[in-house]
C-alpha positions in Angstrom: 17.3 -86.7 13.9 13.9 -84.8 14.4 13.7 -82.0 11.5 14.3 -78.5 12.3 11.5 -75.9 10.9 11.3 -72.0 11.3 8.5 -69.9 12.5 7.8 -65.9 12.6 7.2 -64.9 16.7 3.9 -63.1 16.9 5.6 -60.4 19.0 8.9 -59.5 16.7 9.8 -60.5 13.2 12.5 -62.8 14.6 12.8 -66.2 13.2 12.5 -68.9 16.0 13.7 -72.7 16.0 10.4 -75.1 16.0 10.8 -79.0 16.8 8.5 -81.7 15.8 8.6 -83.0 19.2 8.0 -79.7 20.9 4.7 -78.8 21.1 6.0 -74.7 20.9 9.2 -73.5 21.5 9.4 -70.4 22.8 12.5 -68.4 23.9 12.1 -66.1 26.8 9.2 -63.1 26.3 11.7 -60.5 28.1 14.3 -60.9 25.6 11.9 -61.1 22.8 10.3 -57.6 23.7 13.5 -56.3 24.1 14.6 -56.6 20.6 11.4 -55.6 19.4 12.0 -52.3 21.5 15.3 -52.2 20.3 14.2 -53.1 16.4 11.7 -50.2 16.5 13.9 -48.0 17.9 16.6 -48.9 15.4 13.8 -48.4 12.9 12.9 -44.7 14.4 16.5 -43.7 15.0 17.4 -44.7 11.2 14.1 -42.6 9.5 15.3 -39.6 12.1 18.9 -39.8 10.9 17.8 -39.6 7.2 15.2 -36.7 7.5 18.1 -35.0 9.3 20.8 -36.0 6.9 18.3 -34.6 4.0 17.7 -31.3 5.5 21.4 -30.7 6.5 22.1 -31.7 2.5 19.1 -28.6 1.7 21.2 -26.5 3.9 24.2 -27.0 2.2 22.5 -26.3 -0.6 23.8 -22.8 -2.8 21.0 -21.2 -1.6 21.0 -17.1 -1.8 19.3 -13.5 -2.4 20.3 -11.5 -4.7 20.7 -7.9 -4.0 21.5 -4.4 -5.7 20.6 -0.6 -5.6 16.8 0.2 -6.5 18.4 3.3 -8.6 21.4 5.0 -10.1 21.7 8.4 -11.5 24.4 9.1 -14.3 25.3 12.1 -16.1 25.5 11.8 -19.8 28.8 10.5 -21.2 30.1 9.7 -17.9 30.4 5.9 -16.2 28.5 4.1 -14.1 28.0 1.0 -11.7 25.4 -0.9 -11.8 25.4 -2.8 -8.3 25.0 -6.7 -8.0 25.7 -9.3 -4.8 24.5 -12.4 -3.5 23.8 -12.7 0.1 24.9 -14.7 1.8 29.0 -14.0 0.3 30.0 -17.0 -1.5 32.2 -17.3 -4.7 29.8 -16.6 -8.1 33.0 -17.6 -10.0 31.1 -20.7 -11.7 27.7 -19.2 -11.7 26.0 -17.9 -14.4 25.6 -13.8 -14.1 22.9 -12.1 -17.2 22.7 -8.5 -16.9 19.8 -7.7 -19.3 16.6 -4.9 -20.0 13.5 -6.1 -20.0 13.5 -7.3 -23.5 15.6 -10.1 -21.7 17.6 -11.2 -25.2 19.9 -9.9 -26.5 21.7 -9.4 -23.2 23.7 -6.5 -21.9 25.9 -8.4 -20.3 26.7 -12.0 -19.9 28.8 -14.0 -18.2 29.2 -17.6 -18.2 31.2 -20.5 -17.8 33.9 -18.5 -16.3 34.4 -15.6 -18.6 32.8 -12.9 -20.3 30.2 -13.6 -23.5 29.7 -11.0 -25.9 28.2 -13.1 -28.7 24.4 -12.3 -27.6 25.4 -8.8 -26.5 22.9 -5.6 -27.6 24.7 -4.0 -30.3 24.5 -0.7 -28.3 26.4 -2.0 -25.8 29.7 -3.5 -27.5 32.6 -2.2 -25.6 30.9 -0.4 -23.4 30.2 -2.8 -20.6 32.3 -4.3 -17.9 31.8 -7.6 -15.4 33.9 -6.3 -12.1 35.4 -9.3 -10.7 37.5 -8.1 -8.1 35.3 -9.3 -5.8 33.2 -12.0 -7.3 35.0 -14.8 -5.2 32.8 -12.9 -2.5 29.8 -12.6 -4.3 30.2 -9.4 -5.4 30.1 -8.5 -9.7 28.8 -4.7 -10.2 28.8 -3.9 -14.2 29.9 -0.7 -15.3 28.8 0.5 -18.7 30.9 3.6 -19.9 30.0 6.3 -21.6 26.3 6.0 -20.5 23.8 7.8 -23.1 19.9 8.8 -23.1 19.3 5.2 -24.6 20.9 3.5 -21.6 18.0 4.7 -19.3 15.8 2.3 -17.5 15.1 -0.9 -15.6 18.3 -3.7 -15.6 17.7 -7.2 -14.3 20.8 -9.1 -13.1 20.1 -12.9 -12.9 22.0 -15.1 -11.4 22.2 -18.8 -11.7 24.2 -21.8 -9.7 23.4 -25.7 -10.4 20.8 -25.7 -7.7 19.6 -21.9 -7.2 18.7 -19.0 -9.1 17.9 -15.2 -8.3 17.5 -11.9 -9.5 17.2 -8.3 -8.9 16.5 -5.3 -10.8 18.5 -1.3 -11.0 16.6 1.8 -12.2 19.3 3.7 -14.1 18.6 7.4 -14.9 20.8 9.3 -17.1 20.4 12.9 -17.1 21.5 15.7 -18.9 23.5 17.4 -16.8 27.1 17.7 -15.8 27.7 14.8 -12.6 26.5 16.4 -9.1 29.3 17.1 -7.4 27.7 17.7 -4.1 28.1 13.9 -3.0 32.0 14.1 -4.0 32.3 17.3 -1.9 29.9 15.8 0.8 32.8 13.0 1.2 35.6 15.4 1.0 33.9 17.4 3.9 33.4 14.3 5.2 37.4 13.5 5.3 38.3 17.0 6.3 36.2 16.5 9.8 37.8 12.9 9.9 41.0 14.7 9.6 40.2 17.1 12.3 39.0 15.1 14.8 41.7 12.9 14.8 44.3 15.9 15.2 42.1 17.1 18.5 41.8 13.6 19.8 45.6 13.8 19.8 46.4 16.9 20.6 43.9 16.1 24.1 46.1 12.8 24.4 49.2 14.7 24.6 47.7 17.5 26.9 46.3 14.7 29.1 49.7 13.0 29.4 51.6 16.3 29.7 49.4 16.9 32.3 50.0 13.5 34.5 53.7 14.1 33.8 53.1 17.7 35.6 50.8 15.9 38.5 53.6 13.5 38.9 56.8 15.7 39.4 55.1 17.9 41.4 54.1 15.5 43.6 57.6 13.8 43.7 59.0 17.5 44.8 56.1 18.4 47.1 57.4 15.1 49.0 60.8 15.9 49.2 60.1 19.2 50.3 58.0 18.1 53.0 60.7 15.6 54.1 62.6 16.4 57.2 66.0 16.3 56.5 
């Protein structure tokens, strides 16, 4: 039985059978190029599918900005809230969340792991501070410190950190003096009021307007009888 060899075709990486007694065997060039074509295409399709697949897997990624107020104003001895969200909303509930001054450590705030930290907290700052979680499965953690004082004033950082991201942004707080402005609570209550009012003259125009068709209609129902010969 004459021995059977392989050889690689010049025109595809296809092994082909080779007899001794055959000078060359070739298989048909059509079919060959065609699996080339095919192979190369396989080839492209496959590094086009994994470039995709990688960028979809960056998008998925916990990518986000964090956002807050640039400032705050506070009256002396009173509470405030120190703004802090990621956009877009996603739960922060496993994240990492410092609130800190510039000095970085010891922090004002931390939370980690799940729950509040107070071992690294600034001393002037124990039991005063506050994580609001309310709304931290949407991204959402202000931190309140009561009781603000002189010392309280100035720049607060509020990091946040997931396994694959990280952000910050910073709040001027400025505490003043003076008794708490109560031109922006009676700015809302005027606001209210007009609310109020506009919606009592919205419906007191519906109810004219449908008094009115009722009018339109029976007078047109007795002008037609009227005009009815009997």
């Amino acid at each position: 039985m004459a021995a059977v060899t392989w050889e690689m075709h010049p025109f595809c990486s296809i092994k082909l059978l080779t007899f001794p007694h055959f000078v060359h065997h070739r298989v048909n060039e059509s079919l060959c190029y065609r699996d080339c074509v095919l192979g190369i295409m396989a080839s492209v399709m496959y590094k086009i599918t994994f470039a995709l697949f990688i960028l979809y897997r960056g998008s998925l990624s916990v990518r986000f900005k964090v956002l807050s107020e640039a400032s705050v104003v506070a009256a002396f001895g009173s509470d405030v809230v120190l703004t802090c969200r990621l956009i877009p909303e996603m739960n922060a509930e496993k994240m990492e969340i410092r609130w800190f001054k510039p000095m970085y450590r010891p922090y004002v705030h931390l939370y980690i792991n799940g729950k509040d930290d107070y071992t690294a907290q600034m001393p002037q700052f124990a039991n005063r501070t506050e994580l609001l979680k309310e709304n931290i499965t949407r991204g959402i953690f202000p931190l309140m410190i009561h009781k603000v004082t002189a010392q309280d004033s100035g720049k607060y950082y509020c990091y946040v950190e997931s396994t694959e991201h990280h952000g910050s942004t910073t709040v001027q707080l400025q505490v003043t003096e003076q008794q708490p402005d109560l031109n922006q609570d009676s700015y809302l209550q005027d606001q209210k009021q007009d609310k109020k009012e506009s919606t009592r003259k919205l419906r007191y125009v519906i109810w004219g307007s449908a008094a009115a068709v009722v009018v339109f209609i029976c007078l047109s129902i007795f002008g037609n009888r009227r005009s009815t010969p009997a």
